[in-house]
C-alpha positions in Angstrom: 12.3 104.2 188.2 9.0 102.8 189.6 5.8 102.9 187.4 2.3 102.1 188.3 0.9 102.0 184.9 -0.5 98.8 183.7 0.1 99.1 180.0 3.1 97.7 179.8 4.0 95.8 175.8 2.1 93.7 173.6 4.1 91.5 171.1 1.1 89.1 169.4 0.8 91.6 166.4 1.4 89.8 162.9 3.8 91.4 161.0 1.4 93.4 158.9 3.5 95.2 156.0 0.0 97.5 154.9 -2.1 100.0 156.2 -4.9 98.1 154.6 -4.2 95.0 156.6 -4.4 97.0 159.9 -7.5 98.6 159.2 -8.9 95.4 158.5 -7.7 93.9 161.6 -8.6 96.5 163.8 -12.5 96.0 162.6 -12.4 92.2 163.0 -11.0 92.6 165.9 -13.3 95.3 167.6 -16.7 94.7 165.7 -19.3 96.5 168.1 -16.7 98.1 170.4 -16.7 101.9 170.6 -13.5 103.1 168.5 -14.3 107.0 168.1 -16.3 109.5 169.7 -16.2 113.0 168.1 -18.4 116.3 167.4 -20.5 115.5 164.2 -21.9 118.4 162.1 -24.6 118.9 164.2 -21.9 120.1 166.7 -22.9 117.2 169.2 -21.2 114.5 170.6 -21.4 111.2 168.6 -19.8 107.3 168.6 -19.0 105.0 166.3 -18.0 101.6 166.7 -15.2 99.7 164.8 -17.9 98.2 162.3 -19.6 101.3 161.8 -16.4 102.8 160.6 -15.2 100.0 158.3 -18.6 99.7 157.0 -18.3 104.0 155.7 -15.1 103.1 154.9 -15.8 100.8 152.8 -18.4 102.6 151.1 -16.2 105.7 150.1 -13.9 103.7 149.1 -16.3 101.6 146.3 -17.0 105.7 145.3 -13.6 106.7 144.6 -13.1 103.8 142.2 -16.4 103.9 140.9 -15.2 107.9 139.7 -11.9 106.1 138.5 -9.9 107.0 141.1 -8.0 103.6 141.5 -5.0 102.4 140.4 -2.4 104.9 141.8 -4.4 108.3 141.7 -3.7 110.9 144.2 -6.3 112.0 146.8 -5.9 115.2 149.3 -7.8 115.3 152.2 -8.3 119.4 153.2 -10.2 119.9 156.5 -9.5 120.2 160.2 -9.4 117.3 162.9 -12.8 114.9 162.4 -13.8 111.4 162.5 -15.1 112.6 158.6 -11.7 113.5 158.1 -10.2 109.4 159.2 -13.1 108.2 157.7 -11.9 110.0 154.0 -8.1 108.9 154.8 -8.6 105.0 155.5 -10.9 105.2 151.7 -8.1 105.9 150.2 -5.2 104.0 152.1 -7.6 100.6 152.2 -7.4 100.7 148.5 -4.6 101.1 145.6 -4.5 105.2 145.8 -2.5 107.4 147.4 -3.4 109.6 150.2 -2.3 113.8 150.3 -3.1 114.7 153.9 -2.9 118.9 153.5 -2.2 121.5 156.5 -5.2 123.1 156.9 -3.4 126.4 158.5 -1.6 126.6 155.3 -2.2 130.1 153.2 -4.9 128.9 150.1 -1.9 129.9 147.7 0.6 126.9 149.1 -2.1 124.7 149.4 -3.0 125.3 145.5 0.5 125.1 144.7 1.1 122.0 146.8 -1.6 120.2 144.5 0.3 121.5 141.3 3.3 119.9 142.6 2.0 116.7 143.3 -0.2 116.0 140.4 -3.6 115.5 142.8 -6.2 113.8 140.7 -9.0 114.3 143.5 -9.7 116.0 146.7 -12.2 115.7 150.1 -12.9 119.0 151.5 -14.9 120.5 154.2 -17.2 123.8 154.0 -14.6 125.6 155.5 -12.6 125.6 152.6 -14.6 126.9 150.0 -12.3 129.7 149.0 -9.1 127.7 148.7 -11.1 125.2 146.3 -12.0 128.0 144.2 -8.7 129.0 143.7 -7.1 125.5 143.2 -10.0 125.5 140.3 -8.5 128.4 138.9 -4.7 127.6 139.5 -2.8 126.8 136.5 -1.7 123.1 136.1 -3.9 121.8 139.0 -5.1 118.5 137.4 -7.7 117.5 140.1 -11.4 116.5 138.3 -13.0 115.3 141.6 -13.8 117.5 144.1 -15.6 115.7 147.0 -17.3 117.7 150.0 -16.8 115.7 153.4 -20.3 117.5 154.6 -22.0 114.6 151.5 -20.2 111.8 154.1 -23.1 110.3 153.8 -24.8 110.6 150.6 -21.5 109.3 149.3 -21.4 106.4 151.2 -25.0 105.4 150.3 -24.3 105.5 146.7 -20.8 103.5 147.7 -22.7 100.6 148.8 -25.4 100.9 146.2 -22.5 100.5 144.1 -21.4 97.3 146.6 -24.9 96.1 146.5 -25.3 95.5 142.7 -22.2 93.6 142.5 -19.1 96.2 142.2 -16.6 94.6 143.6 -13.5 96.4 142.4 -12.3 98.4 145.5 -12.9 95.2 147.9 -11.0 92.9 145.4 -8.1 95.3 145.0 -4.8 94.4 146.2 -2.4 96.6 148.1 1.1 95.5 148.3 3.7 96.7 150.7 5.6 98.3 148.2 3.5 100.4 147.1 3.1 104.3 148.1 0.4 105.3 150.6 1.0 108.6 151.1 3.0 111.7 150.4 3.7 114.1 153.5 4.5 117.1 152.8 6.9 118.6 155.6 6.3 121.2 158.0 9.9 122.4 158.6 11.1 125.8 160.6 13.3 126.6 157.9 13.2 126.2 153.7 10.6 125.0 151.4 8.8 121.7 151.8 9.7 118.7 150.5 6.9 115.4 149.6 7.9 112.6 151.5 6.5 109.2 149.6 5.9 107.0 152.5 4.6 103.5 151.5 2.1 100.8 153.5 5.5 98.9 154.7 7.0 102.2 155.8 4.4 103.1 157.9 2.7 99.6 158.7 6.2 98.4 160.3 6.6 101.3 162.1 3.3 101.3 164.1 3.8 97.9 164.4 7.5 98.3 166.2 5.7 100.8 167.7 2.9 99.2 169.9 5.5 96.1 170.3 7.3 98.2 172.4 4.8 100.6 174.2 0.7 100.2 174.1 -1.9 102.1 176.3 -5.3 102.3 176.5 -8.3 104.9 175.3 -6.9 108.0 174.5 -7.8 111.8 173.3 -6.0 112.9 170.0 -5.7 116.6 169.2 -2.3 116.5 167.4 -2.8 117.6 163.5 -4.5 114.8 161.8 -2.1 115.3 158.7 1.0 115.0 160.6 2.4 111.6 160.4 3.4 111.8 164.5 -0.8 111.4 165.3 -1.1 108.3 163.0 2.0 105.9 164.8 0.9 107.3 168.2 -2.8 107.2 168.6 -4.3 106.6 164.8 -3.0 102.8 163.6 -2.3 102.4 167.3 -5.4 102.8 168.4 -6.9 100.6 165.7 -4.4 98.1 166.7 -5.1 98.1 170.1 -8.9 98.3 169.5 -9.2 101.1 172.5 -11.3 103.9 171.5 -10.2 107.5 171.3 -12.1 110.9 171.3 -10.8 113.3 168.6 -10.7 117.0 169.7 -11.1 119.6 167.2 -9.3 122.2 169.0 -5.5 122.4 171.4 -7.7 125.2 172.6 -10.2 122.3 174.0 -7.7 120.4 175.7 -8.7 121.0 179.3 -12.2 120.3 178.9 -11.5 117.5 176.9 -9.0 115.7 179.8 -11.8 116.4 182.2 -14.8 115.0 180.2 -13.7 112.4 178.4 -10.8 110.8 181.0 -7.8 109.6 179.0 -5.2 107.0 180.1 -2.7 108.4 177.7 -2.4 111.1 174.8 -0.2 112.0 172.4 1.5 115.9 172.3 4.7 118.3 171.2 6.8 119.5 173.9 4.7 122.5 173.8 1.6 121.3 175.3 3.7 119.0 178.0 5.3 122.7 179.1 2.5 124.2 179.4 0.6 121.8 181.4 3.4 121.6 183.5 4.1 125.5 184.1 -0.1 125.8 184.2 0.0 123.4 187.6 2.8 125.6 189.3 0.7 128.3 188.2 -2.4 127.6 190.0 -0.7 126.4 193.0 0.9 129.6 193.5 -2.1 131.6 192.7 -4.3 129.7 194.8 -1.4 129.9 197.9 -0.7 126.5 197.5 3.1 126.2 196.6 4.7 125.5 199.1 1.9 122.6 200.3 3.1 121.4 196.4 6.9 121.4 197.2 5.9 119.3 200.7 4.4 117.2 199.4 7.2 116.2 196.7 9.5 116.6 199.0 7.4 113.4 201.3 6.6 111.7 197.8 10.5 111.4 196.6 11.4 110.5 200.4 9.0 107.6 200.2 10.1 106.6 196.9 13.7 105.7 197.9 11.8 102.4 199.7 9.4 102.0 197.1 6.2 103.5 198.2 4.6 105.3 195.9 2.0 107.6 196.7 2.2 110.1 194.3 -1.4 109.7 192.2 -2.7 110.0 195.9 -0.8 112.8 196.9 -1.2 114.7 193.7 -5.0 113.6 193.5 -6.1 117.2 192.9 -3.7 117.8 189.8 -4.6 114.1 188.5 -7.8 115.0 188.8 -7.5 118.4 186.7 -5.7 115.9 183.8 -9.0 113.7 184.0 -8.4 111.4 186.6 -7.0 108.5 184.6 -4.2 110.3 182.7 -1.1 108.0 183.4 1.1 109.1 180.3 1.7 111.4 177.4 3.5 110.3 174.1 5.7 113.4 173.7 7.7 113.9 170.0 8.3 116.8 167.4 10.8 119.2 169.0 13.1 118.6 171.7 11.5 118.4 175.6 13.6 119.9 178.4 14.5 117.1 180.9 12.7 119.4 183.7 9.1 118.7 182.4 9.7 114.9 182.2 10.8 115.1 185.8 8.4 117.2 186.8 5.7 115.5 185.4 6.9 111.9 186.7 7.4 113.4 190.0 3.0 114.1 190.1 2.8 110.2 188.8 2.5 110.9 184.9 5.4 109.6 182.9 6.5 110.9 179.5 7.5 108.6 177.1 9.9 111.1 175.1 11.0 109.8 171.6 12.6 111.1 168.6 11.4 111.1 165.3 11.4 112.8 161.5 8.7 112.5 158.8 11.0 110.4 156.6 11.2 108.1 158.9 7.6 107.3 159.2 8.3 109.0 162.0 9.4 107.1 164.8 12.5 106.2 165.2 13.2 106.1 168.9 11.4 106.0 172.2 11.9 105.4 175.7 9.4 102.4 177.4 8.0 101.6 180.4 10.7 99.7 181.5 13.5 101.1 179.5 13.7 105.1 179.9 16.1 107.8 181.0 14.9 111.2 182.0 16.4 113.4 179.0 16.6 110.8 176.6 14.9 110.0 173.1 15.3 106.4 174.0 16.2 103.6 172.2 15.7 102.4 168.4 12.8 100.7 167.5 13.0 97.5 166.2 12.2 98.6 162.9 15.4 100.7 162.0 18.9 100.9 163.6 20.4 104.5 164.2 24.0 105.0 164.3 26.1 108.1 165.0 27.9 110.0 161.9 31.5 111.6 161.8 31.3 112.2 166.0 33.1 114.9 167.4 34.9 114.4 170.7 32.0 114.4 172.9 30.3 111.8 170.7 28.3 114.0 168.9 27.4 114.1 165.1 24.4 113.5 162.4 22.3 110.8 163.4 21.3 107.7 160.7 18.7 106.0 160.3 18.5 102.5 158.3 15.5 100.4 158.2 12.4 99.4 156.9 10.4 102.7 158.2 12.5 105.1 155.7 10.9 106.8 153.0 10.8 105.6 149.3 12.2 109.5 148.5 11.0 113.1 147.8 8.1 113.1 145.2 9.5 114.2 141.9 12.9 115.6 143.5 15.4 112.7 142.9 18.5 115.2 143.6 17.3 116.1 146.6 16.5 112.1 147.5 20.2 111.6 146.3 21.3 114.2 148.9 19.3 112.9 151.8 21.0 109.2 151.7 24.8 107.9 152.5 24.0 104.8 150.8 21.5 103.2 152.7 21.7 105.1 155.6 19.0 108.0 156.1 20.7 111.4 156.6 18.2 113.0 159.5 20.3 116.7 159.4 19.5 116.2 163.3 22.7 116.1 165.8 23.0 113.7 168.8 24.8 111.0 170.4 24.2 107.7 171.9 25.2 106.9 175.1 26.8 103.5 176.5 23.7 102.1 177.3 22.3 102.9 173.4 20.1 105.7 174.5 19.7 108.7 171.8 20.2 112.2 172.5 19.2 114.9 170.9 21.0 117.8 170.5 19.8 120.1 167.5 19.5 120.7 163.7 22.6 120.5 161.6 20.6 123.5 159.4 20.5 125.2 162.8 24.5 125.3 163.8 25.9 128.7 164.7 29.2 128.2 163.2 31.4 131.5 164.9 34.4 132.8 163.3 36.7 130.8 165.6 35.9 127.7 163.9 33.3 126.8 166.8 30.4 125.2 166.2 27.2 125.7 169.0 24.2 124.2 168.6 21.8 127.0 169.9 18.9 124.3 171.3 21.7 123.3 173.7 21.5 127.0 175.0 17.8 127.2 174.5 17.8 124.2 177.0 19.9 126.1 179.5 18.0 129.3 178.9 14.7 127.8 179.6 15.4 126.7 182.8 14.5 130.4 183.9 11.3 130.4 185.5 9.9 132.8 183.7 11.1 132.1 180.3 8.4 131.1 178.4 10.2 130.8 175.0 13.6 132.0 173.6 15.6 130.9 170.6 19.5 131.5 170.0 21.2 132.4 167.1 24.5 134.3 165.5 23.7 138.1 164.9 27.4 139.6 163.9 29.2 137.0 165.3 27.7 137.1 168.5 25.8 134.3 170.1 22.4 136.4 170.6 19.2 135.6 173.0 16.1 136.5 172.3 13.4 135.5 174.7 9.4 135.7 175.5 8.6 136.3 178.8 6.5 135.9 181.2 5.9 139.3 182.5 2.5 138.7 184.0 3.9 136.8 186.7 7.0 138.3 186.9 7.0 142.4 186.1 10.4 142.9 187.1 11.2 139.7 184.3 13.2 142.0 181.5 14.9 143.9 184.5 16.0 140.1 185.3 16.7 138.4 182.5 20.5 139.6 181.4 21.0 138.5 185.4 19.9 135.6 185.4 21.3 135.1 181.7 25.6 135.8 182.9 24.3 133.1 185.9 24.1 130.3 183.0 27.2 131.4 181.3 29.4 131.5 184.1 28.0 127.8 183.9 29.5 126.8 180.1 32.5 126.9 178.1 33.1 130.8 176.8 32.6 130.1 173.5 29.1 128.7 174.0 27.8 131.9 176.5 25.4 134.6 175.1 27.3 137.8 174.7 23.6 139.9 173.8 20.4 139.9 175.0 17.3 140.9 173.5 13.7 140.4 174.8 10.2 140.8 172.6 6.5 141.4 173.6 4.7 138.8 171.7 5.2 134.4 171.0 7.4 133.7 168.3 5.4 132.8 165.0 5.5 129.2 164.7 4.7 126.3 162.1 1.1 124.6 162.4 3.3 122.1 164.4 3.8 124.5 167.1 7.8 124.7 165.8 9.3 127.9 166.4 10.6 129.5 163.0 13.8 130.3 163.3 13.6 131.9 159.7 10.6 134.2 161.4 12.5 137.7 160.4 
């Protein structure tokens, strides 16, 4: 496939093995260059260069230890996407504690609970989060003595380097080894209670490193939940890596005046926000009469393509331009992408670079490149970890393992269910797939998620969900066994198609006459509102 971009790979990284080490590179590295631009709490606009950050950094970090948080302590970070809240997460990773990035959409119960669990000795938090504090204060074995609001940034880092200036030295002279833990995740999943994944430096520091080997861009917006691991290999380390700059949103809601102010060459997003860029482009053509100038002009754009002229950035100036301008490609992970969007987005000259990844896994595991992709793949491993294929059925498919130096230490305090989650040295993902002759991954579902029917079939239903999408106006549906019967329930896009729910069990027994009996959708069921979904934007399939 032909590709303008010009990012291709860099390869000169050292083989950092801590998050400290990046950190530190990044700032010697970019000095005076703009690494961050952001809302500050006066609600306007603000930069900060690469010194600028180390040097707050470095001063909350001198304040942690100087409360005696050192050594090992645990430190949550509660508050919504902010430079304040980076700032708070590289004082704690730069030195020898252990970060405990929180959901912030979580109910104030769980996220008291959640610091029971994991024995939190201290905690940043923003205004908005009053309440929940309170609570945690008042919730039996919560052990936290340290309660630090992000809206003192900067007292706290005054008295940091006060601290720096009369000769502490212990948080600069403290050594952070690969082995140790950095952070504990907890997960997010669509289905049963969360787990803490202890991720250490080496986990993580090898992955972004394997990461940006393979795939680099250059500045970038970043609007995927700071606390999920996904943001940090994709734009966070990256990005400090790289030494490109990158403005941080506060809101998904944001996202289209953000493309158009600030003018990204790449960003990182769940299938979620790819679809619905995608299906919001078709949209305004046809509502501005302008679809079937669209189709044309793909129609001239692919014909040109076969002898290798490219004209599609020019031809699709007008949607570019909507994107920013400069958009060239979107890191997509979290849930599976239908193969239509990557084609479809290619096809107006943006690629996505689809991967595949899990929390335990720091996350990445796999990722298409530049000049190494197929159009429905999760690409290929990363150099950090090797994947293999489990107990394949006949078509190739089965659990998918993952061994290498990006798998997590465990589960915090839960060594049965660590036990459980490894076949020796091989990391049990519970996700199916196959690989294909060339080594490419795909993905094919959730081994929690199998619809096992009564004649000994197994379906996975986000291979129907695939097919099921392909409906125009589908916007979402999920598949699943309701008395034996394979059962599709769908969201749909009524607005622009009245007659939808009149169309839908149609359009439905025109897919099944497509696949194997077993696998068609005897019922059909259709509901007025989106299906709840995790602060990831995962549909919970547990949601009854």
């Amino acid at each position: 496939m032909k590709t303008n971009i010009k990012y291709q790979k860099f390869s000169d990284f050292p083989d950092f093995e801590t998050l400290k080490d990046i950190i530190l590179f990044g700032a010697e590295k970019g000095k005076d260059k703009k690494q961050y631009q952001f809302y500050n709490f006066e609600n306007k606009v603000e930069s900060k260069s690469f010194n600028e950050v180390n040097y707050e950094t470095k001063g909350l970090g001198q304040y942690l230890y100087s409360k005696g948080i050192k050594n090992g302590k645990k430190v949550a970070i509660l508050s919504e996407n902010s430079y304040y809240w980076i700032a708070c997460f590289y004082s704690v990773i730069t030195g020898s504690n252990v970060a405990i990035p929180l959901d912030p959409k979580l109910p104030f119960e769980e996220l008291a609970e959640l610091m029971v669990r994991s024995e939190c000795d201290a905690i940043y938090y923003s205004n908005d989060f009053e309440e929940a504090i309170e609570l945690m204060k008042k919730t039996d074995g919560v052990v936290i003595r340290e309660y630090i609001k992000i809206e003192d940034f900067y007292n706290v880092i005054e008295e940091g380097h006060n601290l720096l200036k009369s000769g502490a030295k212990s948080y600069l002279n403290d050594t952070v080894k690969p082995e140790d833990l950095a952070v504990i995740v907890f997960t997010s999943g669509t289905t049963g209670k969360s787990k803490g994944v202890m991720l250490s430096h080496k986990n993580i520091a090898t992955n972004v490193i394997s990461s940006c080997r393979v795939l680099t861009g250059g500045h970038a917006i970043g609007f995927l939940p700071l606390h999920h691991a996904f943001s940090w290999v994709s734009a966070l380390f990256s990005g400090t890596l790289i030494t490109e700059y990158g403005f941080i949103c506060r809101s998904i809601k944001d996202i289209q005046k953000d493309l158009t102010t600030y003018h990204p060459q790449n960003f990182a997003a769940v299938p979620l926000a790819v679809e619905t860029i995608f299906k919001k482009i078709w949209y305004t053509a046809k509502k501005n009469g302008k679809e079937d100038v669209l189709k044309k002009g793909l129609k001239i754009s692919k014909f040109l393509l076969k002898f290798g002229i490219d004209v599609r950035r020019k031809l699709f100036k007008e949607i570019i331009n909507n994107l920013g301008g400069e958009l060239e490609l979107i890191i997509c992970g979290g849930a599976y992408l239908d193969e239509k969007y990557e084609k479809g987005m290619y096809d107006f000259g943006i690629q996505i670079i689809n991967g595949y990844g899990i929390t335990e896994c720091s996350p990445a595991v796999t990722c298409n490149r530049l000049d190494k992709f197929k159009f429905g793949s999760a690409g290929v491993p990363l150099p950090c970890n090797e994947i293999k294929i489990n107990d394949p059925d006949e078509d190739g498919i089965g659990e998918i393992y993952v061994r290498g130096t990006n798998v997590m230490m465990g589960y915090y305090n839960d060594p049965e269910a660590t036990a459980e989650a490894f076949d020796g040295d091989w990391f049990k993902t519970g996700d199916y797939g196959y690989i294909d002759e060339d080594g490419f991954l795909f993905f094919k579902g959730r081994k929690k998620n199998l619809i096992v029917l009564s004649n000994g079939k197994n379906v996975s239903p986000e291979e129907i969900e695939d097919k099921l999408s392909s409906i125009e106006y589908v916007k979402e549906v999920v598949v699943y066994e309701e008395d034996n019967f394979i059962t599709a329930e769908f969201f749909l896009d009524t607005v622009s198609v009245p007659d939808a729910k009149e169309r839908i069990r149609r359009d439905v027994n025109e897919i099944n006459k497509k696949m194997p009996m077993y696998k068609q959708v005897a019922r059909v069921k259709t509901r007025d509102s989106e299906f709840p979904k995790t602060t990831t934007l995962k549909i919970l399939r547990n949601y009854k």
